[in-house]
N, C-alpha and C positions, 0 to 999 in steps of 0.2 A: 557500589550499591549491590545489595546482596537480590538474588529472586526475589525472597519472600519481601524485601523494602517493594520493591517491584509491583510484586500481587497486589500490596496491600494498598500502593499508589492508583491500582486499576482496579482495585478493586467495585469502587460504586460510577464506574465508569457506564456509561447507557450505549452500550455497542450497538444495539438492536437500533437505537433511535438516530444512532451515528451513520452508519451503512445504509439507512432508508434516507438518509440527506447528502448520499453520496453522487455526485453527477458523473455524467461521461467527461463534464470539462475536467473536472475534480479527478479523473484520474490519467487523464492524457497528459494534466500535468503532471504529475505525478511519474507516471514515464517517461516524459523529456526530462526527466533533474538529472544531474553526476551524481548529485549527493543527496540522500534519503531522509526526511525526516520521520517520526514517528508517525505524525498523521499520513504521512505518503505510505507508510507502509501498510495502514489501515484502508486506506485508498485501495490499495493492492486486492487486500485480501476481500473486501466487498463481494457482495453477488454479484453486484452491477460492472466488477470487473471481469466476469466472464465474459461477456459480450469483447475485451480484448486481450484475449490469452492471445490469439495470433502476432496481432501488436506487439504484446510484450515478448513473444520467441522469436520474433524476427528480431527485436533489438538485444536477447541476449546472444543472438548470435553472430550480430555484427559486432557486439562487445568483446566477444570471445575468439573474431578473426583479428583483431588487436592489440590482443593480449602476448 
């Protein structure tokens, strides 16, 4: 699938309305997965995920002592 199939999938996407329904559980999970999905990745990127950038560099760096 090309970008623009991509764009044009997210296109009428409601981001704004997605990330205001974003919880803390909603991205804690989203940090304990191995494996990502799209909405976890939207999880990520949320406002409401600032509140755990710590969280999340502490686990990239335990990922990356086992690597």
């Amino acid at each position: 699938m090309s970008y623009y199939d991509e764009l044009v999938k997210w296109k009428d996407f409601d981001f704004e309305n997605y990330f205001s329904n974003v919880t803390d559980e909603d991205i804690k999970k989203s940090i304990g997965k191995d494996k990502l999905g799209i909405y976890d990745y939207l999880n990520l990127l949320s406002p409401k995920a600032q509140d755990h950038l710590e969280e999340m560099a502490v686990l990239r760096v335990e990922i990356s002592k086992s690597e």
